[in-house]
Backbone as CSV, one residue per row, in Angstrom:
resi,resn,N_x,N_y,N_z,CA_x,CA_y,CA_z,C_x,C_y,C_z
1,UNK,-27.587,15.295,5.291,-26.689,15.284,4.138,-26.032,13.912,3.962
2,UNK,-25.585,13.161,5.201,-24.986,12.274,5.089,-26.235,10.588,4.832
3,UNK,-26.835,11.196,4.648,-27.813,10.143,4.706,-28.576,10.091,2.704
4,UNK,-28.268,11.592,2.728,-28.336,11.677,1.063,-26.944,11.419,-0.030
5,UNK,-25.907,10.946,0.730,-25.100,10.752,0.066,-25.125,9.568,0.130
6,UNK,-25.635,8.705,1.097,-25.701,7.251,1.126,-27.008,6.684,0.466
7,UNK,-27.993,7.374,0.413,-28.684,6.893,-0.790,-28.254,6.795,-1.938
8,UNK,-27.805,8.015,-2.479,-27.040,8.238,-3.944,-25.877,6.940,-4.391
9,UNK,-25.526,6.711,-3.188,-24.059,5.535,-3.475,-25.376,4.008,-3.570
10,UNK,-26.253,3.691,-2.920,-27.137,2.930,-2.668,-27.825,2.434,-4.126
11,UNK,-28.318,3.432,-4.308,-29.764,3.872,-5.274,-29.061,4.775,-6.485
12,UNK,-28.334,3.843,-7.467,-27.894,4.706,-8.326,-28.781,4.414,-9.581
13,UNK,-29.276,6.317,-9.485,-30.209,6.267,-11.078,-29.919,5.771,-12.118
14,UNK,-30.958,5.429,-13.230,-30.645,4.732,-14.423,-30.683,5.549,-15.385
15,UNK,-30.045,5.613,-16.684,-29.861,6.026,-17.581,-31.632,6.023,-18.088
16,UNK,-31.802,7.115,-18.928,-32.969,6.527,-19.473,-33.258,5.410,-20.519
17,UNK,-31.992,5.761,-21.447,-31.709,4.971,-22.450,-32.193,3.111,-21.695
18,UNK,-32.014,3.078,-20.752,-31.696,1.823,-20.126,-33.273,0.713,-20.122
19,UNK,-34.526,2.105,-19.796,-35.502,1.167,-19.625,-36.402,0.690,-20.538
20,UNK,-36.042,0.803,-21.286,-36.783,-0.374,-22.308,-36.364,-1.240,-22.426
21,UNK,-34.829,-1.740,-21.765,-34.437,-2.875,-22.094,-34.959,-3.675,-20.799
22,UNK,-34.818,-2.626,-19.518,-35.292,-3.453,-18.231,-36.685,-4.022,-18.453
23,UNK,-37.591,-2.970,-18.383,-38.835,-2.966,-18.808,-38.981,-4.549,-19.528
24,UNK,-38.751,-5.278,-20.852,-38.482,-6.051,-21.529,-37.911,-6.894,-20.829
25,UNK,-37.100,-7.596,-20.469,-36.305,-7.816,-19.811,-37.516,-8.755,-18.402
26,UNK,-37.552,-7.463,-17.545,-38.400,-7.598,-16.889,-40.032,-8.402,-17.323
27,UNK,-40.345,-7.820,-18.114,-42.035,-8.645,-18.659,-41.718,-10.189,-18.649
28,UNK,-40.405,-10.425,-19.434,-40.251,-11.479,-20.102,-39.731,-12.397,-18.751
29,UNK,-39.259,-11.797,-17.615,-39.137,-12.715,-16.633,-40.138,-13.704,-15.874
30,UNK,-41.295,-12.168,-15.840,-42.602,-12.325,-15.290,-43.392,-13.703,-16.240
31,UNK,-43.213,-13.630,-17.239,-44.204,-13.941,-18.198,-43.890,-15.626,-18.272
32,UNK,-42.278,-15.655,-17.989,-41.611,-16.641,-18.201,-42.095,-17.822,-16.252
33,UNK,-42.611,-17.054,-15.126,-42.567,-17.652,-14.219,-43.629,-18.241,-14.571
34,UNK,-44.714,-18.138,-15.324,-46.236,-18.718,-16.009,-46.178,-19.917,-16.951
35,UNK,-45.188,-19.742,-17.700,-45.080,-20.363,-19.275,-44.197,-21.523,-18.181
36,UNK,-42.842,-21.110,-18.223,-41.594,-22.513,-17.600,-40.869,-21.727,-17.120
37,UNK,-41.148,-22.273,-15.337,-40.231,-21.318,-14.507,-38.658,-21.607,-14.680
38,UNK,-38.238,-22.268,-15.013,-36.870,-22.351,-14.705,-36.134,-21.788,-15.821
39,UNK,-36.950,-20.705,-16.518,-36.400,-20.238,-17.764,-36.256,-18.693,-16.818
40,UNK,-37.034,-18.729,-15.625,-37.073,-17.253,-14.791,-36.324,-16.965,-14.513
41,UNK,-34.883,-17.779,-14.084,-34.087,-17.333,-13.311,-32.874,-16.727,-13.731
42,UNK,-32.891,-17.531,-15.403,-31.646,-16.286,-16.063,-32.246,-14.827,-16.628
43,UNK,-33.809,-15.267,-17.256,-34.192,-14.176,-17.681,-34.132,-13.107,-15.812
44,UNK,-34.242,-13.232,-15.311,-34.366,-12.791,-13.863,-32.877,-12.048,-14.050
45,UNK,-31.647,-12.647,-14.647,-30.549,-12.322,-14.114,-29.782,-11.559,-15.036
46,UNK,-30.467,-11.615,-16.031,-30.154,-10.545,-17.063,-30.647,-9.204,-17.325
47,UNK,-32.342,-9.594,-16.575,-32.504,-8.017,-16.299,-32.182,-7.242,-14.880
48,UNK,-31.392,-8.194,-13.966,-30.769,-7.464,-13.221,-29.779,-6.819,-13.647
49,UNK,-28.950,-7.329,-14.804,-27.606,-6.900,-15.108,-28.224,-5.824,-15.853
50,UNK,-28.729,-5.151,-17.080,-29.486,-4.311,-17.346,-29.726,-2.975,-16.267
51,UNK,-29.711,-3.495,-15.245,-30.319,-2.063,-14.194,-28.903,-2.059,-13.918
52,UNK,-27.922,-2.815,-14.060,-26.355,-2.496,-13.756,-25.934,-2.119,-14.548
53,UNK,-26.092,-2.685,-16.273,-24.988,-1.715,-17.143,-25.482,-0.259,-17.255
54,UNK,-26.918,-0.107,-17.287,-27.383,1.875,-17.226,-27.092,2.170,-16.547
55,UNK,-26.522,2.202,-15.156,-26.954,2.817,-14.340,-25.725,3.917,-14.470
56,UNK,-26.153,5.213,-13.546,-25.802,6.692,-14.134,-25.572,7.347,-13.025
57,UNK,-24.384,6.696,-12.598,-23.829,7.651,-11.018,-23.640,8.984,-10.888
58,UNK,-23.633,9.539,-9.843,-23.274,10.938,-9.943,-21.992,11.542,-10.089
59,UNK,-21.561,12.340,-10.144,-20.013,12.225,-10.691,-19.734,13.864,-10.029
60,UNK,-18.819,13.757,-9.372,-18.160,15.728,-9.587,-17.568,15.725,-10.113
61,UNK,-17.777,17.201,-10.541,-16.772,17.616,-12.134,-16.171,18.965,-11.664
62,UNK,-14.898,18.964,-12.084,-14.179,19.981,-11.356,-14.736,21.212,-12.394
63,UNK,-14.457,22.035,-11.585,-14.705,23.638,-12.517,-13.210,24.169,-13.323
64,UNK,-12.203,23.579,-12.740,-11.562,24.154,-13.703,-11.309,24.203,-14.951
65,UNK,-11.395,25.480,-16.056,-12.030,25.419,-17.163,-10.210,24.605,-18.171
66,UNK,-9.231,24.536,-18.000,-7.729,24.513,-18.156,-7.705,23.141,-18.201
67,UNK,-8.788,22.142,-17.654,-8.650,20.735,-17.651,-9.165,19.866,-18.744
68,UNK,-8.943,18.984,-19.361,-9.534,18.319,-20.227,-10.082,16.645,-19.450
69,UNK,-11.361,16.472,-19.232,-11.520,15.250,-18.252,-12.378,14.043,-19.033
70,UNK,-11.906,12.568,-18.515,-12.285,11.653,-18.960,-13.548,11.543,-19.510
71,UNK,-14.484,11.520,-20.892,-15.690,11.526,-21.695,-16.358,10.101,-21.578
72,UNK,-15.500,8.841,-20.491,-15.772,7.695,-20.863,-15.304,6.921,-19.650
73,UNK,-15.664,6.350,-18.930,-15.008,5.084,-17.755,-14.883,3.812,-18.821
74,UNK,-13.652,3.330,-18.214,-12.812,2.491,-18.592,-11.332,2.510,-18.500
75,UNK,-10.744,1.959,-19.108,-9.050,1.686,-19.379,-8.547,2.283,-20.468
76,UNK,-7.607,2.872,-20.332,-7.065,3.517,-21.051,-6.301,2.532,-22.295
77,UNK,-6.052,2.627,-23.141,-5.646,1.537,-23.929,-4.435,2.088,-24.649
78,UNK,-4.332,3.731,-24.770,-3.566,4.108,-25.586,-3.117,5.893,-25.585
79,UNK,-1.967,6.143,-25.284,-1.873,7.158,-25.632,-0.800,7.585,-26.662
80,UNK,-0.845,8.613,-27.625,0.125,8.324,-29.170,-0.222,9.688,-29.658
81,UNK,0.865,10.429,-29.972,0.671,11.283,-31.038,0.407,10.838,-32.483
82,UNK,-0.170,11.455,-33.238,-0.596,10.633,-34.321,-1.308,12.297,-35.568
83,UNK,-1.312,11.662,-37.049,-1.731,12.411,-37.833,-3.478,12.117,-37.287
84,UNK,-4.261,13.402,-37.726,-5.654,13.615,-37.642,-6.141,12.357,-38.866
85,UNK,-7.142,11.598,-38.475,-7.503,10.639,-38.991,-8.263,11.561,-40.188
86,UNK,-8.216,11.339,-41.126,-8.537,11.629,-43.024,-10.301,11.304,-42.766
87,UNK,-11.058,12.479,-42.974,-12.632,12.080,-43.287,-13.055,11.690,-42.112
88,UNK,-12.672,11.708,-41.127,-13.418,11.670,-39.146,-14.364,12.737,-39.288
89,UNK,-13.991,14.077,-39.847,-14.656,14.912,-40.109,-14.870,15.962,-41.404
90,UNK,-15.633,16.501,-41.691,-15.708,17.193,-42.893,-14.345,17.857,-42.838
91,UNK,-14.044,19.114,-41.949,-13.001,20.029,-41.823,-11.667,19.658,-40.906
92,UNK,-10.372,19.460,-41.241,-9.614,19.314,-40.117,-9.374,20.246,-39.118
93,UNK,-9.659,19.828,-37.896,-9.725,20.971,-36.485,-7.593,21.072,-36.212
94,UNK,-7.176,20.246,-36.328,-5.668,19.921,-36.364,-5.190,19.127,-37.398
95,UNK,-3.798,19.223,-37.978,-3.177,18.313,-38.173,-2.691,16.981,-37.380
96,UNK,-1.693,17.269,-36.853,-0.913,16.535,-35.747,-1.932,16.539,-34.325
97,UNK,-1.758,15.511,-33.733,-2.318,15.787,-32.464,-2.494,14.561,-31.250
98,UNK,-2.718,14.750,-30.013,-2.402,13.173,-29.163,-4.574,12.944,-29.467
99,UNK,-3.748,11.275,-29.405,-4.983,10.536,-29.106,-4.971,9.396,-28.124
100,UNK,-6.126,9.289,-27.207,-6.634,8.900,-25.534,-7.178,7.836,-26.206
101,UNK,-7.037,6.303,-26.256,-8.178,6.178,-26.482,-8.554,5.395,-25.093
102,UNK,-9.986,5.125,-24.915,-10.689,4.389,-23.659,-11.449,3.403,-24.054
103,UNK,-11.204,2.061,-23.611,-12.085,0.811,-23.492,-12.765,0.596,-23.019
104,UNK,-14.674,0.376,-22.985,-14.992,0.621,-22.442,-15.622,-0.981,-22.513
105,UNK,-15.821,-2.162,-21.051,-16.271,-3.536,-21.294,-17.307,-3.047,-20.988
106,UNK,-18.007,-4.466,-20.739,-19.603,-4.791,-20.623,-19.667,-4.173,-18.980
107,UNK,-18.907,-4.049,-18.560,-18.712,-3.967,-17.043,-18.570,-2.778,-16.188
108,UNK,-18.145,-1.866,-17.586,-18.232,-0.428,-17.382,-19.386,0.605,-17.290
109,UNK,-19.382,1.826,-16.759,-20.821,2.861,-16.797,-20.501,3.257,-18.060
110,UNK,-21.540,3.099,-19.174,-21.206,3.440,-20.457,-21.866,5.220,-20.799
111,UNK,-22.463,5.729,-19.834,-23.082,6.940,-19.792,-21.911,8.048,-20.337
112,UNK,-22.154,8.815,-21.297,-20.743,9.487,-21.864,-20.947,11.265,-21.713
113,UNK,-19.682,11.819,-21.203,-19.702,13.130,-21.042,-19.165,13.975,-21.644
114,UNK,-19.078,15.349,-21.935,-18.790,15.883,-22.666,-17.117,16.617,-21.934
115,UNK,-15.829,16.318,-22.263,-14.650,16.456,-21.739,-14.510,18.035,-21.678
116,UNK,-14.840,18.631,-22.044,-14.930,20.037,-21.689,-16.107,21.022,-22.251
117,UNK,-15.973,22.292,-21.384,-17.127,23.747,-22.007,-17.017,24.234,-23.093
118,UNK,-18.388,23.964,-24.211,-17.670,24.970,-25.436,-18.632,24.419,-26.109
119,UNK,-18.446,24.947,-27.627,-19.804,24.903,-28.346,-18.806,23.324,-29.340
120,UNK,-20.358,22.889,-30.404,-20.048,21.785,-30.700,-19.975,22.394,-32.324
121,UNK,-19.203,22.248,-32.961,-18.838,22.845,-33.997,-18.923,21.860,-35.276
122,UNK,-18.916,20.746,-34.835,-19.492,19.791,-36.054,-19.502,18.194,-35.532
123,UNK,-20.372,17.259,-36.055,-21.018,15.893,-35.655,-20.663,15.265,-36.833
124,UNK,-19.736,14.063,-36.948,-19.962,13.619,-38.001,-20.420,11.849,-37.837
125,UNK,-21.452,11.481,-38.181,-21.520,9.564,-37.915,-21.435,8.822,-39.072
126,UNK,-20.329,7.593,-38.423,-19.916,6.987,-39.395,-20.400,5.223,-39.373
127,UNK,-21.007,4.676,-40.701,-21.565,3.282,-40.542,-20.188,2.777,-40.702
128,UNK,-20.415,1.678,-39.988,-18.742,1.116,-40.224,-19.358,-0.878,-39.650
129,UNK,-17.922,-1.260,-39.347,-18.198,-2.514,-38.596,-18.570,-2.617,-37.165
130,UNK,-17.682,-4.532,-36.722,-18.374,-4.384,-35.178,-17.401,-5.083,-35.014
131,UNK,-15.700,-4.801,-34.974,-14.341,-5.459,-34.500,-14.659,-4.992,-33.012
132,UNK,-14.087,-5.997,-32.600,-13.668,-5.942,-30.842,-13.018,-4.524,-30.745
133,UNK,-13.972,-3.515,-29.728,-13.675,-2.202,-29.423,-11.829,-1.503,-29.204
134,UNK,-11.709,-3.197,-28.337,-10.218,-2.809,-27.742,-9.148,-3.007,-28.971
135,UNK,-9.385,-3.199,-30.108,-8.413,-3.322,-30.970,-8.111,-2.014,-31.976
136,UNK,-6.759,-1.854,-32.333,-6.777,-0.174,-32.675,-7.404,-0.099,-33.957
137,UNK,-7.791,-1.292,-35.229,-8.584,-0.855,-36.209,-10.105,-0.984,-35.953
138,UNK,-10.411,-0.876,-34.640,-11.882,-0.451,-34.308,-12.105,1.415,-34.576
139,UNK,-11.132,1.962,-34.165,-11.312,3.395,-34.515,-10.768,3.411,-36.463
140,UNK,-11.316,2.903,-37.086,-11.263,3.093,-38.528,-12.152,2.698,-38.906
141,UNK,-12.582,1.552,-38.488,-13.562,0.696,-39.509,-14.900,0.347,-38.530
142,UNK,-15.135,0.449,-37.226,-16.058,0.075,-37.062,-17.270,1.529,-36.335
143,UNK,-18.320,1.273,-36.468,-19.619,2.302,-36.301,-19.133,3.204,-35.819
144,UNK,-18.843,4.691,-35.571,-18.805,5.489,-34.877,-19.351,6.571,-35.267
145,UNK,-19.101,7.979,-33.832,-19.673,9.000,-34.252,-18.837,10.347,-33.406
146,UNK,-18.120,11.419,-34.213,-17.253,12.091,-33.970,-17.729,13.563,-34.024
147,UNK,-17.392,13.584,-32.504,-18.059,15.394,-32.508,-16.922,15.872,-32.104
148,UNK,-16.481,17.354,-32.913,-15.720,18.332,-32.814,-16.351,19.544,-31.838
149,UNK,-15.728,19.847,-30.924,-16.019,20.670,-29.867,-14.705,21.861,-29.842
150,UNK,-15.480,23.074,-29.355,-14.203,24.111,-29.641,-14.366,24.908,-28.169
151,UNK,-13.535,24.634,-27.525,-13.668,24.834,-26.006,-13.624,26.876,-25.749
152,UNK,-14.407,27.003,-24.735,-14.082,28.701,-24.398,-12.889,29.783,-24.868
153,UNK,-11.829,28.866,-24.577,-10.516,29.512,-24.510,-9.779,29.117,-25.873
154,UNK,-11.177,28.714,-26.625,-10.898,28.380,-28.546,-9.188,26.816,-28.764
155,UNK,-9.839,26.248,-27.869,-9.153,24.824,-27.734,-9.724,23.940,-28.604
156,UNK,-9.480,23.415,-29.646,-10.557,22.396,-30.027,-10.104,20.600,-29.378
157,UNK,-11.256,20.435,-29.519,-11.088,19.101,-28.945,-12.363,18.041,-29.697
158,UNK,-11.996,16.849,-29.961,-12.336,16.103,-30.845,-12.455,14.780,-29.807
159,UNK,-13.720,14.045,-29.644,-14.347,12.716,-28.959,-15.116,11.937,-29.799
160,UNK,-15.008,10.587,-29.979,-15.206,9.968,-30.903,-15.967,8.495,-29.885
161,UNK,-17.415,8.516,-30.830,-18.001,7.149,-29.882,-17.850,6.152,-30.678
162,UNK,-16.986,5.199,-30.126,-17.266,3.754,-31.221,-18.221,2.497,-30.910
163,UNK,-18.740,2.067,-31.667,-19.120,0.634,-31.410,-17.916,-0.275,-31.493
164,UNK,-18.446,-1.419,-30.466,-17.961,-2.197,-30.490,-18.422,-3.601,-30.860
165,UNK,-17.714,-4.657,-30.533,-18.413,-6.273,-30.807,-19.203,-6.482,-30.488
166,UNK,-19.986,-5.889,-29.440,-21.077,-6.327,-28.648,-22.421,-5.113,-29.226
167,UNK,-21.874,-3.842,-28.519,-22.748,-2.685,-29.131,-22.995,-2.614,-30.380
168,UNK,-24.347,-2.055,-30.092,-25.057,-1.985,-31.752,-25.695,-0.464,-31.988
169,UNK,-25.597,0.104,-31.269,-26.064,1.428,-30.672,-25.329,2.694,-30.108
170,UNK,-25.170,3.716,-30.415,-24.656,4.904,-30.525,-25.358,5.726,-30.626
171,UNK,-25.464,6.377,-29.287,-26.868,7.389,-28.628,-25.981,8.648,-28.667
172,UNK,-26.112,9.951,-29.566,-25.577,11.348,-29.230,-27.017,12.324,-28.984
173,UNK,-27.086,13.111,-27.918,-27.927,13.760,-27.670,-27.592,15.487,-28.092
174,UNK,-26.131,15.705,-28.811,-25.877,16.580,-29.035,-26.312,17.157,-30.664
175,UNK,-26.006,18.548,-31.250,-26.664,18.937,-31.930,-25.633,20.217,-32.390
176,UNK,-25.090,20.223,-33.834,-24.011,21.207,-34.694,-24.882,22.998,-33.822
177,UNK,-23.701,23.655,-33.565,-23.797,24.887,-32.494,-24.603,24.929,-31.288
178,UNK,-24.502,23.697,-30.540,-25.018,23.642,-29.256,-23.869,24.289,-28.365
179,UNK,-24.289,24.471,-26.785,-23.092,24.590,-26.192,-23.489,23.793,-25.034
180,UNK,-22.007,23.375,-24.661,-22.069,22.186,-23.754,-21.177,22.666,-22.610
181,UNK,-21.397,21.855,-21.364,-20.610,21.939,-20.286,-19.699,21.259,-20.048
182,UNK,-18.701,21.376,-19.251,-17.561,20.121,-18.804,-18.555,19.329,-18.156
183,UNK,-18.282,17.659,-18.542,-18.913,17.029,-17.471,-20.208,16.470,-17.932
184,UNK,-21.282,17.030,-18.721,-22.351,16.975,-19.448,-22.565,15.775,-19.867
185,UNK,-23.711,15.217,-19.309,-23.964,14.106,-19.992,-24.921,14.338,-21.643
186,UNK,-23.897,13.614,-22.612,-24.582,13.494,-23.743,-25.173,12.466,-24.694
187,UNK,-24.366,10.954,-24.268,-24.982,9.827,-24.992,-24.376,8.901,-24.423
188,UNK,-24.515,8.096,-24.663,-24.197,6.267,-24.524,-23.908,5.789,-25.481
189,UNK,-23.380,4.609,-25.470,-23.082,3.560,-26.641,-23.471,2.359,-25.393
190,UNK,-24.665,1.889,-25.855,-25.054,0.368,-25.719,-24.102,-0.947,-25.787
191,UNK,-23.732,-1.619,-24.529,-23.159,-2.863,-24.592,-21.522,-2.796,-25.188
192,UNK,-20.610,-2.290,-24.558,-19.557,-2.637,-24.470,-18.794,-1.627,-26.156
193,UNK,-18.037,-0.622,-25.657,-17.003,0.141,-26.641,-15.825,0.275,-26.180
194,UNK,-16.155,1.947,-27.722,-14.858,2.606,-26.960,-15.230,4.227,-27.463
195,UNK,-13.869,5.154,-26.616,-14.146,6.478,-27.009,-12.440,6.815,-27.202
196,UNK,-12.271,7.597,-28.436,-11.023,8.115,-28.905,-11.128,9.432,-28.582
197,UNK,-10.533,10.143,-27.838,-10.163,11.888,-28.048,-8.694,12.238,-28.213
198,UNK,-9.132,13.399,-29.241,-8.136,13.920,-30.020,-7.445,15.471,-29.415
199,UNK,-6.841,15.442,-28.935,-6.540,16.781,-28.527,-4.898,17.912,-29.526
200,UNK,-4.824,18.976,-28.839,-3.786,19.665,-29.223,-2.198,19.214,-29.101
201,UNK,-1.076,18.964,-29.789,-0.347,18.283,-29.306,0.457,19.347,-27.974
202,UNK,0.199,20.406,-27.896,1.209,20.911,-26.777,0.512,20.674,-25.404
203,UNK,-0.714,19.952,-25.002,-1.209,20.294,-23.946,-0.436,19.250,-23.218
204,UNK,-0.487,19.033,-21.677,0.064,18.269,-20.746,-0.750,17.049,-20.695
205,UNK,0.083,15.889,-20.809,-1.389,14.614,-20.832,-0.948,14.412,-19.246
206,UNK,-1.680,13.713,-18.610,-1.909,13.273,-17.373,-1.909,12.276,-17.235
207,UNK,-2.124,10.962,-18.330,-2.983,9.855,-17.520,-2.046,8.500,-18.797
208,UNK,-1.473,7.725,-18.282,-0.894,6.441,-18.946,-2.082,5.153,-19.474
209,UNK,-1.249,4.809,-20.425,-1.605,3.587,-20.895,-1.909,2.754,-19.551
210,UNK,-3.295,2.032,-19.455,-3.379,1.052,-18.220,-4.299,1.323,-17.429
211,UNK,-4.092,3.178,-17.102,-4.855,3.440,-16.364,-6.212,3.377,-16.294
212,UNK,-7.208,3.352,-15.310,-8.460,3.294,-15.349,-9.093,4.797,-15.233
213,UNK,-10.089,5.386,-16.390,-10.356,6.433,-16.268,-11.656,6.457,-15.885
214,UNK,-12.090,7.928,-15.062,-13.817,7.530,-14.839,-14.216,9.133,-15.326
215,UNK,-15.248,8.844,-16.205,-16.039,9.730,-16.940,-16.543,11.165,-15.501
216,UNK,-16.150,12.596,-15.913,-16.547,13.232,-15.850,-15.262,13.470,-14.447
217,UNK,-14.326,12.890,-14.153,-13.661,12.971,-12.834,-12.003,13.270,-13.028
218,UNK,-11.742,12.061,-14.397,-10.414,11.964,-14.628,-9.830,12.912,-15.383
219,UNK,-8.952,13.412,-14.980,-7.963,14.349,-15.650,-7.094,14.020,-16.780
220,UNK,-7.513,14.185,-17.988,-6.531,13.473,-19.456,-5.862,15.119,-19.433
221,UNK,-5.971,16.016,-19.146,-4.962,16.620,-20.158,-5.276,18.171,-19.741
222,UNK,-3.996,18.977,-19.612,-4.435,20.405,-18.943,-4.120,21.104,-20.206
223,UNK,-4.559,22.334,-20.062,-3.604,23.379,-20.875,-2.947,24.104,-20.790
224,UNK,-1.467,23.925,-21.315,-0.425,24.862,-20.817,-0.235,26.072,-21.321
């Protein structure tokens, strides 16, 4: 056992999303030691970084169904009660309600989970810009894509993928009346974001401005 947990920390799998860029990446290193080697050694070092930004650790996810947990690793940038953003989605799930949001750099596991159990009740994606993720009119104006989720115990909860300056890409693997798990991996956003969730305003938040959250582990928010 202890020898399979030290692989896992060792040998951390890659996203799939990830290998076409390695793959690429990779050719072009190879191809490059033929043509002019000294062009090998960044292409060399960029598709190392590549097998670092996919990569897709394992994560435990608590069972308790009462928890609402981090959809995103990174920094927390913001927490605020606030009106439900106008046209995020067809139907408003709330009026009033707190919003998390998470920064996510180039440096972060961008692999994204689903913050709690429950069916997905509506997807909405939005073309927008490509402002620096960490700034708060990135959740207005730039690319995103906002799925409404309505948890077991009829909680709704609202996660929002943005692009950022760098990202150009916004991967959802989810689908209007699916049902999902806490913890669930469902998409990525390519090269550096962010993720906004919207919750109920009476629930208990957990987690401050600053903090560093890690997808599928961190505790944003219980229900009281």
């Amino acid at each position: 056992m202890k020898g399979y947990v030290l692989l896992r920390y060792f040998f951390v799998p890659i996203h799939r999303a990830g290998w076409i860029f390695i793959l690429l990446f990779l050719s072009l290193t190879t191809l490059t030691i033929f043509v002019w080697w000294p062009l090998s050694f960044p292409m060399g070092v960029i598709t190392l970084w590549c097998l670092y930004f996919f990569r897709d650790p394992h994560r435990v996810i608590s069972p308790e169904p009462a928890e609402i947990i981090a959809p995103a690793d990174g920094i927390v940038l913001g927490v605020s009660n606030v009106k439900f953003p106008p046209n995020l989605l067809d139907k408003q799930p709330f009026d009033e309600c707190t919003k998390i949001s998470i920064f996510m750099s180039i440096f972060n596991v961008h692999v994204n989970r689903s913050p709690a159990s429950g069916m997905v009740i509506d997807i909405k994606y939005h073309q927008g810009r490509f402002f620096n993720a960490a700034l708060d009119k990135a959740s207005q104006h730039n690319e995103r894509n906002a799925i409404w989720l309505r948890t077991k115990n009829n909680l709704d909860v609202v996660f929002v993928q943005i692009a950022g300056l760098v990202a150009r890409r916004i991967n959802c693997d989810l689908k209007v009346g699916q049902s999902v798990e806490k913890g669930q991996k469902y998409g990525i956003i390519k090269f550096g974001s962010r993720l906004d969730i919207y919750v109920p305003k009476n629930l208990k938040i957990n987690i401050l401005p600053g903090q560093t959250s890690i997808a599928g582990e961190t505790i944003l928010a219980n229900i009281t």
